[in-house]
VOPAGU-2260 file (C-alpha; in pm, 1 decimal, decimal comma):
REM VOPAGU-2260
SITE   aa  ch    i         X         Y         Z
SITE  UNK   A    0    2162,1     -43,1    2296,8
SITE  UNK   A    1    2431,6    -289,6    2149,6
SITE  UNK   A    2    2574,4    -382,0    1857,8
SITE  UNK   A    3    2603,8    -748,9    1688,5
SITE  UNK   A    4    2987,2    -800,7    1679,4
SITE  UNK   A    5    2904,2   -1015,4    1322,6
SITE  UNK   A    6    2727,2    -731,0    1175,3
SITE  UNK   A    7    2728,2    -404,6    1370,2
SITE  UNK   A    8    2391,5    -380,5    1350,4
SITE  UNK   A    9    2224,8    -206,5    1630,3
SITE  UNK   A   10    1997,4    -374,5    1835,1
SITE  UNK   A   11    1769,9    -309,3    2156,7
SITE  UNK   A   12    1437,7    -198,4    2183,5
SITE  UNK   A   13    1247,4     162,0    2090,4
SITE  UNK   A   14     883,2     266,9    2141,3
SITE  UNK   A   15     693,8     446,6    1923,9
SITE  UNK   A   16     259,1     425,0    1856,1
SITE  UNK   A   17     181,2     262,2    2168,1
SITE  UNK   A   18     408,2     -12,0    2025,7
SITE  UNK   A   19     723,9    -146,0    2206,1
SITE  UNK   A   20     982,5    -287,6    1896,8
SITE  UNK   A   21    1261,7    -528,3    1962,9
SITE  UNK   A   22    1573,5    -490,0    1681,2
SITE  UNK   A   23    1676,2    -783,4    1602,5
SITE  UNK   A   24    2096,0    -860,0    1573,7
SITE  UNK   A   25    2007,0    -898,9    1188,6
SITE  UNK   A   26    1914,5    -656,7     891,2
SITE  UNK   A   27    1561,0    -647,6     876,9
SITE  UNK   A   28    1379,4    -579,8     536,7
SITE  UNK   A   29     992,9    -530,2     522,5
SITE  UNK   A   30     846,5    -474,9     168,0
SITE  UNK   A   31     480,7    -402,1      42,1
SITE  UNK   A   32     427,3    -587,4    -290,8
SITE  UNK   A   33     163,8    -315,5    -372,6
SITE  UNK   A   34    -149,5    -476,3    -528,9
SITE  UNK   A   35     -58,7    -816,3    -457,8
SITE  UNK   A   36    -349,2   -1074,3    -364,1
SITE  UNK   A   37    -315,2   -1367,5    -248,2
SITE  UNK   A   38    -375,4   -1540,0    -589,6
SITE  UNK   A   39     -82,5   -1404,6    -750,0
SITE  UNK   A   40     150,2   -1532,6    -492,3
SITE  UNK   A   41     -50,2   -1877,3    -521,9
SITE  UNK   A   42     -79,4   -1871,1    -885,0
SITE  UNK   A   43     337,6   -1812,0    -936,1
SITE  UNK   A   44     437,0   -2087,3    -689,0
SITE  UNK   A   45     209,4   -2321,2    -860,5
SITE  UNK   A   46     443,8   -2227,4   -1187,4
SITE  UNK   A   47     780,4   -2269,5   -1008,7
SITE  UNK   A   48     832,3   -1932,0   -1063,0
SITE  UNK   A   49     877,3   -1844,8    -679,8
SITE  UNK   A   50    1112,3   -2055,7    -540,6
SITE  UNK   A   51    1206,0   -1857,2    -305,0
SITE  UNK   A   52     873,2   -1708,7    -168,8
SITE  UNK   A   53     749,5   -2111,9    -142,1
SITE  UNK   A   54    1079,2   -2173,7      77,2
SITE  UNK   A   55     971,1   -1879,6     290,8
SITE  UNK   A   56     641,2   -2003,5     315,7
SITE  UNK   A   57     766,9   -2374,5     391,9
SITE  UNK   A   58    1008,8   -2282,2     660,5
SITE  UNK   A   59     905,3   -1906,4     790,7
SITE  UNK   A   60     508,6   -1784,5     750,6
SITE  UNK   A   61     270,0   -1746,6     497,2
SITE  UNK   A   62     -85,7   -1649,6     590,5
SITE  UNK   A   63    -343,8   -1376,2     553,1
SITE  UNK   A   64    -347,7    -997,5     680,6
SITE  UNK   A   65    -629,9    -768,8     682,0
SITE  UNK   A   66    -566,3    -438,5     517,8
SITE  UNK   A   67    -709,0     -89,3     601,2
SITE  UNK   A   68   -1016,6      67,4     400,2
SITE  UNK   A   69   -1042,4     216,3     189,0
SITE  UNK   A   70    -792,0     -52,7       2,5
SITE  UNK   A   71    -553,8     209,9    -160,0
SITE  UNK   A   72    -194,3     273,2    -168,2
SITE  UNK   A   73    -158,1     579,7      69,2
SITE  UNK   A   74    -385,6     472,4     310,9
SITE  UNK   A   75    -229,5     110,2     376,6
SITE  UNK   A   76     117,3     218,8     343,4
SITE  UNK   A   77      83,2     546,1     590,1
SITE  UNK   A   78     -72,4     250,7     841,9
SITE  UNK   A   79     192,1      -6,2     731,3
SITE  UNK   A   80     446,6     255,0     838,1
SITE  UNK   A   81     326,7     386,9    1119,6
SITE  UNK   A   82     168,2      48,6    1301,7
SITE  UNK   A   83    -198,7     219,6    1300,9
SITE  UNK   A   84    -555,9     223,1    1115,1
SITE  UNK   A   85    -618,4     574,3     924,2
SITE  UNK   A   86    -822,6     647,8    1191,0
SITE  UNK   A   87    -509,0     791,2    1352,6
SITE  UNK   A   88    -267,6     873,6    1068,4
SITE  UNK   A   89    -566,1    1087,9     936,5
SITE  UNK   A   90    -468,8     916,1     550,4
SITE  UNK   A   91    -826,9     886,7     427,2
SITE  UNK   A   92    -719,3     832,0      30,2
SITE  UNK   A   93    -480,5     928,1    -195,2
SITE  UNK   A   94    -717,7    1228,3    -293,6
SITE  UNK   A   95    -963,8    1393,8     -94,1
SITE  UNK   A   96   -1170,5    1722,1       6,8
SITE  UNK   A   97    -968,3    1933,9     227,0
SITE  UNK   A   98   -1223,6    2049,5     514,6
SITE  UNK   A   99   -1002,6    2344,7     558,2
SITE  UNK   A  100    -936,4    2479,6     253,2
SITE  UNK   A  101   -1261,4    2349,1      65,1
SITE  UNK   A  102   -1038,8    2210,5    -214,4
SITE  UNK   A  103    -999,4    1876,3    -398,7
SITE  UNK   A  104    -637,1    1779,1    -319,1
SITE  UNK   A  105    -400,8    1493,3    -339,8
SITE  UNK   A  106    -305,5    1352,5      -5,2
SITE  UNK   A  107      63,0    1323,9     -96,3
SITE  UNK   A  108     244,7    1541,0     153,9
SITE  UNK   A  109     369,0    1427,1     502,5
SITE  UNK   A  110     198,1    1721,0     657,1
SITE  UNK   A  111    -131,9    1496,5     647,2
SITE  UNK   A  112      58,7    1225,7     842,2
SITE  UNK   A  113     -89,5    1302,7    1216,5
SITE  UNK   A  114     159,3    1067,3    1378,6
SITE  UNK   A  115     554,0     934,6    1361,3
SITE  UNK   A  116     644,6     649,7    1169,8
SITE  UNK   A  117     817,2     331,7    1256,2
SITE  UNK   A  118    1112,3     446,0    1041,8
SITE  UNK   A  119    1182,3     747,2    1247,0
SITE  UNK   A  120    1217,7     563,6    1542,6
SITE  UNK   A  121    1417,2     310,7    1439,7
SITE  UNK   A  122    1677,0     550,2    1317,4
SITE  UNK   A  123    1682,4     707,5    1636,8
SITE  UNK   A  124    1737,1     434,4    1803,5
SITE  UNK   A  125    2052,2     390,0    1563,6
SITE  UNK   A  126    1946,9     211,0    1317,2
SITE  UNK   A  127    2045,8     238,1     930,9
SITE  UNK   A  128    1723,8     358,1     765,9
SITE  UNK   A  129    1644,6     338,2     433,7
SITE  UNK   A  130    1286,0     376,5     262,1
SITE  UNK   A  131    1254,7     306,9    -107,1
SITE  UNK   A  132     940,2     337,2    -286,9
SITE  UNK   A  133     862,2     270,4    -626,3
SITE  UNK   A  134     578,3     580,0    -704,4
SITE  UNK   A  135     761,1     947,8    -552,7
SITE  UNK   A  136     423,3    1006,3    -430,4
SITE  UNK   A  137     493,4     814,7    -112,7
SITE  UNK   A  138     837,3     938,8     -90,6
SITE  UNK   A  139     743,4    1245,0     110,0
SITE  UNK   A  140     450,3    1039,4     372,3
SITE  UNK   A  141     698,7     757,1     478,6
SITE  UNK   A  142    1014,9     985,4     548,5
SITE  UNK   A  143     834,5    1235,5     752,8
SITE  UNK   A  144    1129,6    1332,4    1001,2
SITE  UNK   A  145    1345,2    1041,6     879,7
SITE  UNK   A  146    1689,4    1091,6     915,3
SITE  UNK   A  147    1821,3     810,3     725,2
SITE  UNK   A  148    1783,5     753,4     318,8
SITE  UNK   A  149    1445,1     798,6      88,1
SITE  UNK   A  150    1431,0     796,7    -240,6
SITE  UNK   A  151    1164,0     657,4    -530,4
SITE  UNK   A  152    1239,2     479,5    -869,3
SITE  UNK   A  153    1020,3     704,0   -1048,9
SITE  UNK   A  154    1269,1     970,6    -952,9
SITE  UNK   A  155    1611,6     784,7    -845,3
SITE  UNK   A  156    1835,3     977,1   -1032,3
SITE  UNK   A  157    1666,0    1304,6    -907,0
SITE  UNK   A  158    1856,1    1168,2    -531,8
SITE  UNK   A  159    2062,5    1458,0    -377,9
SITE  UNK   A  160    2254,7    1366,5     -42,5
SITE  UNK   A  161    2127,7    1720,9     143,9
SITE  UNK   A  162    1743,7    1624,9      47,9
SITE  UNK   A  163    1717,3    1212,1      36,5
SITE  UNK   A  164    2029,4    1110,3     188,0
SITE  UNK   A  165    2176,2     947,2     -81,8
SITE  UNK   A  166    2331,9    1062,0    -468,2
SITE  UNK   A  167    2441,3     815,2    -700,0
SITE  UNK   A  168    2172,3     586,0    -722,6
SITE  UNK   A  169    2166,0     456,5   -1022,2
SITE  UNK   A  170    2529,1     382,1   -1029,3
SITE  UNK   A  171    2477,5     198,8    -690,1
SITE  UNK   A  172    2144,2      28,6    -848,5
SITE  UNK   A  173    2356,8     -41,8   -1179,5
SITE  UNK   A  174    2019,3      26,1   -1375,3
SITE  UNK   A  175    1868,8     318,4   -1502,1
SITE  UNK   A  176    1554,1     497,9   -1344,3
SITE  UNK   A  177    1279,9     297,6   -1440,1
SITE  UNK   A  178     961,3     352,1   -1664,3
SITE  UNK   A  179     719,4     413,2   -1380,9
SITE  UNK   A  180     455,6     228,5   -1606,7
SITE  UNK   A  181     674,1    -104,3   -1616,9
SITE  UNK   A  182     793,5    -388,5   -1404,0
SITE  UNK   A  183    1110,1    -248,6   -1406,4
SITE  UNK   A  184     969,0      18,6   -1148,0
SITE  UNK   A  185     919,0    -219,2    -878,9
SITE  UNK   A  186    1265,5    -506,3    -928,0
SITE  UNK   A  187    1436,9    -132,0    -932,4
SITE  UNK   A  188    1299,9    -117,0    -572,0
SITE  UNK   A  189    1415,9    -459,5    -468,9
SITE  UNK   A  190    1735,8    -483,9    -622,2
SITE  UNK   A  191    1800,5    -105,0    -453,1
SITE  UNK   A  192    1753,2    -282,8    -158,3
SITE  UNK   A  193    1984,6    -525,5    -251,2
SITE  UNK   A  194    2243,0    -259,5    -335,6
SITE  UNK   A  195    2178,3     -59,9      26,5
SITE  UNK   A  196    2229,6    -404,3     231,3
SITE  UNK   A  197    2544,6    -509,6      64,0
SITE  UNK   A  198    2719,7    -162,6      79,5
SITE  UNK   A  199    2591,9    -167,3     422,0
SITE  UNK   A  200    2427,2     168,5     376,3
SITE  UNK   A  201    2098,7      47,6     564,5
SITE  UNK   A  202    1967,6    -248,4     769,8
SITE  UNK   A  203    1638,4    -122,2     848,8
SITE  UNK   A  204    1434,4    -116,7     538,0
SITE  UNK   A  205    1110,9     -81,0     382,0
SITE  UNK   A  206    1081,1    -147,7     -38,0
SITE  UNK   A  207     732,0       4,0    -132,9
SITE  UNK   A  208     645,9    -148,9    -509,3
SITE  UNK   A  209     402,3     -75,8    -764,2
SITE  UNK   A  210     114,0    -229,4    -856,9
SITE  UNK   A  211     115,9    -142,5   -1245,7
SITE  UNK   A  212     202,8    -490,2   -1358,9
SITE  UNK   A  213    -181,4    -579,0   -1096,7
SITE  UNK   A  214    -338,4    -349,8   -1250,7
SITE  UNK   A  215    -269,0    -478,4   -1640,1
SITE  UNK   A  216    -196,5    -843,0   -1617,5
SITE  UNK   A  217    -397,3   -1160,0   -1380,6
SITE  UNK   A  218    -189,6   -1389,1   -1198,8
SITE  UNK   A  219    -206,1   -1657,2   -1476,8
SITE  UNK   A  220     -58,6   -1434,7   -1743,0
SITE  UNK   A  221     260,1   -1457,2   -1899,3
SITE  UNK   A  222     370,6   -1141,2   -1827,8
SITE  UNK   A  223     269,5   -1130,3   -1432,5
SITE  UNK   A  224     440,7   -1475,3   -1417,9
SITE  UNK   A  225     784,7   -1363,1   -1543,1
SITE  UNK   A  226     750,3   -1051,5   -1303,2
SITE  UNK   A  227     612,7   -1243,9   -1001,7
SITE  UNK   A  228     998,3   -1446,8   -1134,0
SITE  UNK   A  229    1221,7   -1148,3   -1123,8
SITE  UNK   A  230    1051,2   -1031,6    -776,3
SITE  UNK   A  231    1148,4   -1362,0    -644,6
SITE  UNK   A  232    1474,0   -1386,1    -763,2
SITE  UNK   A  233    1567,3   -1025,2    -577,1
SITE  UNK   A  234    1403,0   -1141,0    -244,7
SITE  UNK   A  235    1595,5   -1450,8    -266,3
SITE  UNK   A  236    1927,8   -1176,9    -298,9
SITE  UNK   A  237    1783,8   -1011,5      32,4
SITE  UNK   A  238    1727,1   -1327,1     186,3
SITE  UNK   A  239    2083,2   -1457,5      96,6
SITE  UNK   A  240    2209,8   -1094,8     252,9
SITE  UNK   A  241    2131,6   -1226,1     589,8
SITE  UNK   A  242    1782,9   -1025,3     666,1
SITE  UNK   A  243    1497,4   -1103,9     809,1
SITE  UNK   A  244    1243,5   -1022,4     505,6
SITE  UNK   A  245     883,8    -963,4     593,3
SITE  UNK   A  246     648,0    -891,8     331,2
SITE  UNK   A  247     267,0    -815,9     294,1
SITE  UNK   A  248      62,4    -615,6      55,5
SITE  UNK   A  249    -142,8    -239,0      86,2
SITE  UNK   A  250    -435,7    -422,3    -115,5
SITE  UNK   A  251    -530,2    -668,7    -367,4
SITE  UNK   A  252    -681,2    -657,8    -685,8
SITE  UNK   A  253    -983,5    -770,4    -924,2
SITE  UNK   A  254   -1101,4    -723,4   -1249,7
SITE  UNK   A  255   -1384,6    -500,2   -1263,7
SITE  UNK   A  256   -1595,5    -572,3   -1594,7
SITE  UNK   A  257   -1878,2    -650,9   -1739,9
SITE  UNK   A  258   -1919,9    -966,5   -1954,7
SITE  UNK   A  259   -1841,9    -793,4   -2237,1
SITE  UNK   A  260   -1482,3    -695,1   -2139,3
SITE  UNK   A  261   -1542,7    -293,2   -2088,8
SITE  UNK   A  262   -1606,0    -130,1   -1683,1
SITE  UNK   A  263   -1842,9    -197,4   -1480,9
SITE  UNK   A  264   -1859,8     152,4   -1361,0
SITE  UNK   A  265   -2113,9     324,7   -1136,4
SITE  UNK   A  266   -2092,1     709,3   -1206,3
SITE  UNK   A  267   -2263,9     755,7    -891,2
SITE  UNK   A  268   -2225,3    1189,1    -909,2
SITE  UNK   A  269   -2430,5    1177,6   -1237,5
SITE  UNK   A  270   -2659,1     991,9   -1103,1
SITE  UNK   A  271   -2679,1    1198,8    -738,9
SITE  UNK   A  272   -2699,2    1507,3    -953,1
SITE  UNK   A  273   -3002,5    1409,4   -1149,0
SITE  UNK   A  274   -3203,2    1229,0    -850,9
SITE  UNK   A  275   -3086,4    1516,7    -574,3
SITE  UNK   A  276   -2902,4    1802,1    -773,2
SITE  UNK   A  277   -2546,9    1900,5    -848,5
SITE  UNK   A  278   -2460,5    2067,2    -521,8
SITE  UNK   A  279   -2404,1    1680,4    -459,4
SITE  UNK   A  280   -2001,5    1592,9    -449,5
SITE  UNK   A  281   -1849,2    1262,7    -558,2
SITE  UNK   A  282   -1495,0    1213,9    -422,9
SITE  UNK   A  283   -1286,8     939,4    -589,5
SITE  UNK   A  284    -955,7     834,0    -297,3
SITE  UNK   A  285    -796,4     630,7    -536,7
SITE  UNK   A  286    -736,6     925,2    -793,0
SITE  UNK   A  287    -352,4     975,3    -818,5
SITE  UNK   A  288    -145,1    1089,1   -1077,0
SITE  UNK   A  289     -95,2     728,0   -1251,6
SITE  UNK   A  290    -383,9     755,1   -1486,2
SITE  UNK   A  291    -349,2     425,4   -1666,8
SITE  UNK   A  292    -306,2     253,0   -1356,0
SITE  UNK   A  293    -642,3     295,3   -1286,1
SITE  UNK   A  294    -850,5     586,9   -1437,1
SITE  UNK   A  295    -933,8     692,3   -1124,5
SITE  UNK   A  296   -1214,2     423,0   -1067,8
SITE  UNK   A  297   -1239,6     234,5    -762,5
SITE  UNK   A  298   -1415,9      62,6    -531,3
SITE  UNK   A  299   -1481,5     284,5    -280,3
SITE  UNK   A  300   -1613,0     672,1    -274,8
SITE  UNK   A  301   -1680,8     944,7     -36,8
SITE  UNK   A  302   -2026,0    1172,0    -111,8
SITE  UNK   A  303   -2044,4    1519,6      33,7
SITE  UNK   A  304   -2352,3    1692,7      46,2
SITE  UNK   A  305   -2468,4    2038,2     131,2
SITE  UNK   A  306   -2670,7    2115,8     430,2
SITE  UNK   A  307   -3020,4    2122,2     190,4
SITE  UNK   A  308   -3012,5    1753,4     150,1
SITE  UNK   A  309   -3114,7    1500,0     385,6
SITE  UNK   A  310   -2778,3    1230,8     425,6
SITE  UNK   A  311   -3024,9     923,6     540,0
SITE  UNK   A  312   -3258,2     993,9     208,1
SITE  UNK   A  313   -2925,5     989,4     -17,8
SITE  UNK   A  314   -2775,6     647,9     170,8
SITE  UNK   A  315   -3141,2     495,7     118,1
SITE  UNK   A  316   -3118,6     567,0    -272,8
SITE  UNK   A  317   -2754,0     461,2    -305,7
SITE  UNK   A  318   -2833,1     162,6    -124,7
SITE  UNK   A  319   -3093,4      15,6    -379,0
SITE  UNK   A  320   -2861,9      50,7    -693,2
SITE  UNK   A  321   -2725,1    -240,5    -789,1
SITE  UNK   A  322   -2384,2    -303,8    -753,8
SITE  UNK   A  323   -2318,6    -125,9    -448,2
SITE  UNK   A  324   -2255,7    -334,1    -118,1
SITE  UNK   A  325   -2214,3     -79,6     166,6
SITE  UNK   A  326   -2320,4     300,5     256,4
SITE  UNK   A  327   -2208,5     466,0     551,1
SITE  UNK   A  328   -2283,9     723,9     710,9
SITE  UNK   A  329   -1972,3     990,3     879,0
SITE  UNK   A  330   -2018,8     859,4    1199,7
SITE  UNK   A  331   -2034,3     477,2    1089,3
SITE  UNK   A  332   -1724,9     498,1     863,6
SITE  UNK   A  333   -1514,2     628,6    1143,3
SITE  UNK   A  334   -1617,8     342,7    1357,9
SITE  UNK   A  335   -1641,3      51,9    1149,2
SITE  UNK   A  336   -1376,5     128,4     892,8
SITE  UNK   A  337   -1142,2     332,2    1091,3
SITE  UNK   A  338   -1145,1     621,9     918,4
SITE  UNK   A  339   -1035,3     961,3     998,7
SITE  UNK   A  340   -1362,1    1179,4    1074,0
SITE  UNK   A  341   -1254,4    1531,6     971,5
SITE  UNK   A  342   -1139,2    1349,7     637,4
SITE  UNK   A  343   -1431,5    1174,3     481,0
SITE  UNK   A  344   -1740,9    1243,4     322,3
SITE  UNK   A  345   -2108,0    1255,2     428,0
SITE  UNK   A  346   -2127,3     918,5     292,5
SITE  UNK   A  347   -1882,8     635,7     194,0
SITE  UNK   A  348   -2000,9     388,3     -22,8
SITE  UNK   A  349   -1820,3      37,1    -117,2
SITE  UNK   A  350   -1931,2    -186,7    -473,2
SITE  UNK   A  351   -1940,8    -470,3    -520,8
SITE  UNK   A  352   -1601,8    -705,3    -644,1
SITE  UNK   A  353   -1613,2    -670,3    -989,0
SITE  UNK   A  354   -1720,3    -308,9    -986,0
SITE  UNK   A  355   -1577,0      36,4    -942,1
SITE  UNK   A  356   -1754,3     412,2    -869,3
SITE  UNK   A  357   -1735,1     722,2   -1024,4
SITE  UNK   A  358   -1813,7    1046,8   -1073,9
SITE  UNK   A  359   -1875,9    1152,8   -1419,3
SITE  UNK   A  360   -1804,6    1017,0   -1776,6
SITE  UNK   A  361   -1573,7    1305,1   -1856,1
SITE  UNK   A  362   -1404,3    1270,3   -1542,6
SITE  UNK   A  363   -1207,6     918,3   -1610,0
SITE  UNK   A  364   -1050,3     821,4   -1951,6
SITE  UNK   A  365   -1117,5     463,3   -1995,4
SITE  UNK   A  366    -933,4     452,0   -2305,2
SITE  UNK   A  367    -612,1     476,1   -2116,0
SITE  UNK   A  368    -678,9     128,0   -1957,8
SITE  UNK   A  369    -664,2     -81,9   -2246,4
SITE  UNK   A  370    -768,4    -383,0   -2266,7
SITE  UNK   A  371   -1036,4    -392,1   -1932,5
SITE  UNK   A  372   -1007,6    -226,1   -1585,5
SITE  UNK   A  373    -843,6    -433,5   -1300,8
SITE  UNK   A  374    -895,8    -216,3    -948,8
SITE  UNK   A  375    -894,1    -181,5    -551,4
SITE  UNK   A  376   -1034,9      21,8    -299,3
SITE  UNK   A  377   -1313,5    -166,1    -125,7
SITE  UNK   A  378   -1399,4    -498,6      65,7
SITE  UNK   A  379   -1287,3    -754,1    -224,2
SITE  UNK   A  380    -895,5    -627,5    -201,7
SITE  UNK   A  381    -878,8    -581,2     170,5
SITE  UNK   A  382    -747,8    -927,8     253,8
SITE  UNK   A  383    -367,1    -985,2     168,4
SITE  UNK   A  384     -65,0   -1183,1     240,6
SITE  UNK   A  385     177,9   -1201,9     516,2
SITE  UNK   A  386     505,6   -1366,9     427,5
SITE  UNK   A  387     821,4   -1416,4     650,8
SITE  UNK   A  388    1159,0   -1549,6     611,3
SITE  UNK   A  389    1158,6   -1700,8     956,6
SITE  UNK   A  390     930,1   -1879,5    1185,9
SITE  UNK   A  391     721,0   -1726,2    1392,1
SITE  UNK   A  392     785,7   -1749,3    1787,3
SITE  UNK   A  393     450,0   -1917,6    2002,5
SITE  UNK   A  394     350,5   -1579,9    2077,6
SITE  UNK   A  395     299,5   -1449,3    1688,6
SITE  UNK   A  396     175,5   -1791,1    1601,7
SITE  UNK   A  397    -144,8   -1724,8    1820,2
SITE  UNK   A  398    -193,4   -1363,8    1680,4
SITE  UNK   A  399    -155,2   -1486,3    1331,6
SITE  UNK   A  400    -485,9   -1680,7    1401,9
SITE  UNK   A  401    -641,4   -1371,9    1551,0
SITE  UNK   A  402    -693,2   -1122,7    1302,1
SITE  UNK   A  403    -394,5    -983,5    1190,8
SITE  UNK   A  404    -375,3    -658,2     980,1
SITE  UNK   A  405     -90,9    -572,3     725,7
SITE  UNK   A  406     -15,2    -278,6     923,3
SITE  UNK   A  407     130,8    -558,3    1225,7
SITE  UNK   A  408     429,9    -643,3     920,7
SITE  UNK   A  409     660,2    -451,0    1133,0
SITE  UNK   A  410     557,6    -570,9    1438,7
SITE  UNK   A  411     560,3    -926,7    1316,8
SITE  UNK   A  412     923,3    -876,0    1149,0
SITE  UNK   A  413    1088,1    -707,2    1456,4
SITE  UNK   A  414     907,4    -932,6    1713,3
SITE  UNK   A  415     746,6   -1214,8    1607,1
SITE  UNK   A  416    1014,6   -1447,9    1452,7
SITE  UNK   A  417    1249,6   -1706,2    1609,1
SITE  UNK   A  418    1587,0   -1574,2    1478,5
């Protein structure tokens, strides 16, 4: 290891996934704009309200990543973090049946994390660490034996030096903690960033957002335009810091309703219960604790059935309903989408774009969406960005036009540009 007599910022190389990682002499900054599809990015350089993402994209990279299945915030950013598919980080969801314990729990805590992260590592390797997310859900997953700073918006003046390696944060912010439900939630994230770089607290960092703004408001409207504004005008701050700012997305988003404005829901346990009977489970991943985010409906669901009840009979039935796309089978998710075994149900079943799955009617509150349901979790989301602030070297080039997956961003930022 050296240092960069400009910057004292360590660099070298440290190993960690099967992955070898170069640091480069600079700050680098990774984000995940969560929710973001491609559209939005398109849609707000198109307005001139991204000046700075269309420079990066003129004289860096700007392509397309696959993202992990299912197409959900704990899943792609436990993979994003780690450089692996859930297949290995065992993050199925952010909900899910607990083999063990027989339970329905959420999937928040870093004991479900089956490997290191990327974050770790680099702070061994003496790097300034710093992971900000927007939700505190995520806090716990990425800064599994971190030693470095983590903190969320949500919670940001809730920081204690002992427990996140930081206090003070709003004063060093100078803003308040954020409205979770608000735009605010995710610029809090960036322009934390911001704050961390210029004290020189951190030049290793990764700025999880939110995707509440996604879920309420299209690309083309007002309100995701002067957001998609203020994100820019923070990552043009991080940019002007010196960094080397990679970005990509955990999944993207569509609306999912009918003609007539309201969901275009499946409740796919109601409908199990009265073709097979209610011994028959529905699992919804995406369930969280942000409610009007999403009301728990998504586009992708795990089935568990009991013993009695023939799994190939059920995946025949699901199969012919309209509006669903893909059942698999245990065995068949864990080798085509990558996903943890032990962690899944009987069946997983995807829907179709502008639809979303279920369990019951008294199990999701549609009336906290208002105004229509925009969602993630399955096939139409799992295609996002890539965006750097430099060029990529010959090597990266060539595995851009491979088939890149969002969980590469570090990879890509660490080893893949020219600077």
């Amino acid at each position: 290891m050296n240092t960069d007599s400009a910057g004292a910022v360590q660099t070298g190389t440290f190993e960690v996934n099967g992955r070898s990682y170069s640091l480069p002499s600079r700050p680098v900054v990774t984000i995940c704009i969560d929710g973001c599809a491609d559209e939005y990015l398109t849609t707000s350089i198109a307005h001139g309200c991204m000046p700075t993402v269309a420079g990066m994209a003129a004289t860096g990279y700007r392509g397309l990543v696959r993202g992990a299945l299912p197409s959900f915030t704990n899943v792609n950013n436990a993979a994003i973090a780690t450089g692996l598919p859930p297949s290995e980080t065992g993050i199925s969801g952010n909900f899910f049946l607990d083999p063990e314990s027989g339970e329905e729990v959420m999937m928040n805590s870093a004991d479900y994390l089956r490997t290191g992260t990327v974050f770790a590592a680099a702070a061994r390797a003496g790097r300034k660490v710093a992971v900000v997310t927007a939700k505190e859900k995520l806090r716990d997953i990425l800064s599994k034996d971190l030693q470095g700073i983590a903190f969320s918006a949500e919670k940001a003046n809730e920081a204690q030096l002992d427990s996140h390696g930081i206090e003070d944060v709003e004063k060093l912010v100078g803003a308040a903690t954020p409205e979770i439900y608000s735009a605010a939630a995710s610029l809090f994230v960036l322009q934390a960033g911001v704050a961390l770089l210029e004290h020189g607290l951190a030049d290793f960092l990764y700025l999880s957002l939110t995707d509440y703004m996604q879920h309420k408001f299209a690309p083309h409207e007002p309100e995701s335009l002067e957001f998609h504004r203020g994100m820019d005008r923070e990552i043009s701050r991080l940019v002007e810091a010196g960094a080397i700012v990679a970005a990509t997305a955990d999944h993207g988003m569509n609306a999912k309703n009918r003609a007539d404005g309201t969901p275009n829901v499946i409740y796919l346990e109601s409908l199990l219960a009265a073709e097979f009977g209610e011994q028959v489970c529905v699992i919804c991943p995406i369930t969280d604790p942000y409610v009007v985010h999403h009301g728990a409906l998504g586009s992708l669901v795990m089935v568990h059935l009991p013993d009695s009840i023939s799994t190939t009979d059920v995946a025949t039935w699901i199969h012919q309903l309209d509006g669903v796309t893909e059942v698999h089978d245990r065995r068949s998710a864990a080798d085509k989408l990558q996903l943890p075994a032990d962690r899944i149900g009987d069946l997983t079943v995807l829907s179709a774009r502008d639809v979303v799955l279920g369990r019951r009617p008294a199990d999701h509150d549609l009336a906290l969406l208002q105004g229509g349901l925009r969602s993630h979790g399955g096939r139409y989301e799992e295609m996002v960005p890539l965006l750097l602030s430099h060029p990529l070297n010959q090597e990266y080039r060539h595995k851009a036009q491979a088939d890149p997956r969002n969980f590469d961003l570090l990879d890509f930022a660490c080893n893949g540009t020219s600077s």
